[in-house]
C-alpha positions in Angstrom: 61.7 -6.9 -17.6 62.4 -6.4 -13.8 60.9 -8.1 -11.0 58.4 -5.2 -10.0 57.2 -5.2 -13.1 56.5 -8.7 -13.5 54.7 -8.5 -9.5 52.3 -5.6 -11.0 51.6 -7.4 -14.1 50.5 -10.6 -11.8 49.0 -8.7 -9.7 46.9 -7.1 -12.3 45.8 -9.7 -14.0 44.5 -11.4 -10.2 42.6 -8.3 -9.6 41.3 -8.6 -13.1 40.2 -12.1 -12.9 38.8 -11.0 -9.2 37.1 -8.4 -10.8 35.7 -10.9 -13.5 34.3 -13.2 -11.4 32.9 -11.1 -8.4 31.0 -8.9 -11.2 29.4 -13.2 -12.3 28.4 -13.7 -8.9 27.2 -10.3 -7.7 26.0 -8.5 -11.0 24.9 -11.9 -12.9 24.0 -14.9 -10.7 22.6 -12.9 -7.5 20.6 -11.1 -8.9 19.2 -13.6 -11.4 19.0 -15.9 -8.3 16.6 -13.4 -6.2 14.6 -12.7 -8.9 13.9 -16.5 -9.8 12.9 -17.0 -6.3 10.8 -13.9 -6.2 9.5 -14.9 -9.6 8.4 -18.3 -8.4 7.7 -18.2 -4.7 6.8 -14.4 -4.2 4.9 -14.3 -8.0 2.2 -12.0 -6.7 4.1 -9.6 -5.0 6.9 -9.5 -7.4 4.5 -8.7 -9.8 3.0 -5.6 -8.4 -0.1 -7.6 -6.2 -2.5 -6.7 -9.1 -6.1 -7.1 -8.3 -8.0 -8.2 -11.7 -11.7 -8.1 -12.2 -13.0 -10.3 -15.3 -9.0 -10.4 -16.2 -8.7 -6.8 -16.3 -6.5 -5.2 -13.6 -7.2 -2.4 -11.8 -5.3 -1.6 -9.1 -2.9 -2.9 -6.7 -3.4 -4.7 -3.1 -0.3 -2.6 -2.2 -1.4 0.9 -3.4 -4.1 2.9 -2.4 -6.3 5.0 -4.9 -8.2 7.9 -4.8 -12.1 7.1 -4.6 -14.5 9.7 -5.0 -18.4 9.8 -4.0 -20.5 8.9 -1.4 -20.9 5.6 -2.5 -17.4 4.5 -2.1 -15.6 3.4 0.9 -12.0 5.9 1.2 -8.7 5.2 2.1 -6.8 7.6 4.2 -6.0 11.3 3.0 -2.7 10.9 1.2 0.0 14.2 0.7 0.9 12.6 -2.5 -3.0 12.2 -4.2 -2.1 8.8 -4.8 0.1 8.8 -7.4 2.6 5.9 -7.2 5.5 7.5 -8.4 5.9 10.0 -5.3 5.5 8.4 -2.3 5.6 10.6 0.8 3.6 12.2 3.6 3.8 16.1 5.3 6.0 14.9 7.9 4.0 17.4 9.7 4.4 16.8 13.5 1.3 16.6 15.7 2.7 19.8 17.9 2.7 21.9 14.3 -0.5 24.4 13.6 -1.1 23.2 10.4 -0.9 19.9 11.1 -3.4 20.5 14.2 -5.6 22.1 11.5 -5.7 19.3 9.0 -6.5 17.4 11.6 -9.7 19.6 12.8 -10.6 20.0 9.0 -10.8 16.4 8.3 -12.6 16.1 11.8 -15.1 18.4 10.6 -15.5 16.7 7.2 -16.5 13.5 9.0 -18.5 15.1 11.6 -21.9 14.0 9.4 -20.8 10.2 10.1 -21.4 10.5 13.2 -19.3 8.8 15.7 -15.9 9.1 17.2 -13.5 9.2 14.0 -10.3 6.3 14.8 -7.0 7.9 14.2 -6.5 7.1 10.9 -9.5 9.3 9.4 -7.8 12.4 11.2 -4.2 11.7 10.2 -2.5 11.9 6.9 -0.9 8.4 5.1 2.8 8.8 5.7 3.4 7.0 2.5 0.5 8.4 0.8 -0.2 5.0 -0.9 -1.3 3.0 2.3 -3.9 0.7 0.6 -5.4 0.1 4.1 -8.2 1.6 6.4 -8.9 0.4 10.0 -11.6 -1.5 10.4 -13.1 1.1 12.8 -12.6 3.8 9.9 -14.6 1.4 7.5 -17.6 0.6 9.6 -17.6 4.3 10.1 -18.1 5.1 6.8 -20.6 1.9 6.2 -23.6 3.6 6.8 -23.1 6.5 4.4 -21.8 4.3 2.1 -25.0 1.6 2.2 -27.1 4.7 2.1 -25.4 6.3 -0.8 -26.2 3.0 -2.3 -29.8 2.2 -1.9 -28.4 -1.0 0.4 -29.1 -1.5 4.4 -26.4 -0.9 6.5 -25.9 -4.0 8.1 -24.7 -5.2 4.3 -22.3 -2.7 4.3 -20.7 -3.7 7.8 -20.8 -7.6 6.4 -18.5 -6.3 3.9 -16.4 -4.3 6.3 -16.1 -7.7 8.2 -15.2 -10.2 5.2 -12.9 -7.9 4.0 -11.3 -7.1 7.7 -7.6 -8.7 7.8 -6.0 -9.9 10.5 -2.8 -9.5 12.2 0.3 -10.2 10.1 1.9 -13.7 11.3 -1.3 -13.2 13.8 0.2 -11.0 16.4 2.3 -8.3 14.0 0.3 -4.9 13.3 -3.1 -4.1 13.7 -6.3 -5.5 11.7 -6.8 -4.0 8.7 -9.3 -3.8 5.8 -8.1 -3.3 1.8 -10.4 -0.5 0.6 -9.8 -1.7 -3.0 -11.2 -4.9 -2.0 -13.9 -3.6 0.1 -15.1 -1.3 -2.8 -14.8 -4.2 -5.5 -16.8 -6.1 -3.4 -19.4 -3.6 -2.8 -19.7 -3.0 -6.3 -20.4 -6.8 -6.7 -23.2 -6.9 -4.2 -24.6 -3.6 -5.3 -24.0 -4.9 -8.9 -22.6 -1.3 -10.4 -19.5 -0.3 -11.9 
């Protein structure tokens, strides 16, 4: 056996045992490490942030969801009809005609609200999952919605208020209100399903 041969042998068998116990660390314990943690101190959002009604879940804090009728508080138009396995927007800039039009066609739609519509009722999610309305949008639609109903407004824009969340870390991103959240707890007070 020569000398170079015995050199690439050892050096084999280092990047071998390198290769052994890097894939441990980064492929077994790492990984295992961050999901314990997540597991145990970030249980609700590792777990998909289910919201559960008499221990039945239905839906997500962290997705939005199509709602449908006058009686229900919506979430922002999304390009991907809420479906949570294609996440994405138009990426339609505001100079672009048919973005301009969406815009004046969802103006138009909210026209019989009355009011000034906030940004977020004109524009389009750019996830399409944002689980989040302004709290401008939601009092907007809290008439209509307390109407639709049988309920007074003013217990409509309670709701809009309890539900309103604030800033994250109190001064990161705007207030915000969970329309899945909102609408469970308008269906409690107006005691439907």
């Amino acid at each position: 056996m020569t000398t170079s041969s015995l050199t690439i042998g050892r050096q084999t068998l280092a990047a071998l045992r390198i290769f052994l116990v890097l894939t441990v660390l980064v492929g077994v314990l790492y990984p295992a490490a961050v999901w314990a943690v997540g597991r145990v101190a970030f249980h609700d959002q590792a777990t998909g942030s289910p919201v559960s009604v008499d221990g039945r879940v239905v839906g997500s804090s962290l997705l939005g969801q199509q709602w449908k009728g006058p009686e229900w508080f919506h979430g922002r138009d999304s390009a991907s009809a809420y479906a949570g396995d294609a996440s994405g927007g138009s990426n339609l800039p505001a100079t672009d005609t048919r973005q301009q039009e969406a815009v004046a066609a969802r103006e138009k739609a909210l026209a019989p609200l009355g009011g000034t519509p906030p940004p977020d009722a004109l524009t389009m999610s750019a996830s399409g999952l944002d689980p989040h309305i302004s709290p401008a949008y939601a009092r907007l639609q809290a008439p209509a919605v307390a109407r639709a109903r049988g309920l007074q407004p003013a217990q409509a824009l309670r709701l809009v208020d309890e539900a309103t969340e604030g800033r994250v870390a109190g001064f990161l991103g705007d207030e915000r209100v969970n329309v899945l959240r909102l609408n469970l707890a308008l269906q409690q007070l107006s005691g439907t399903k």
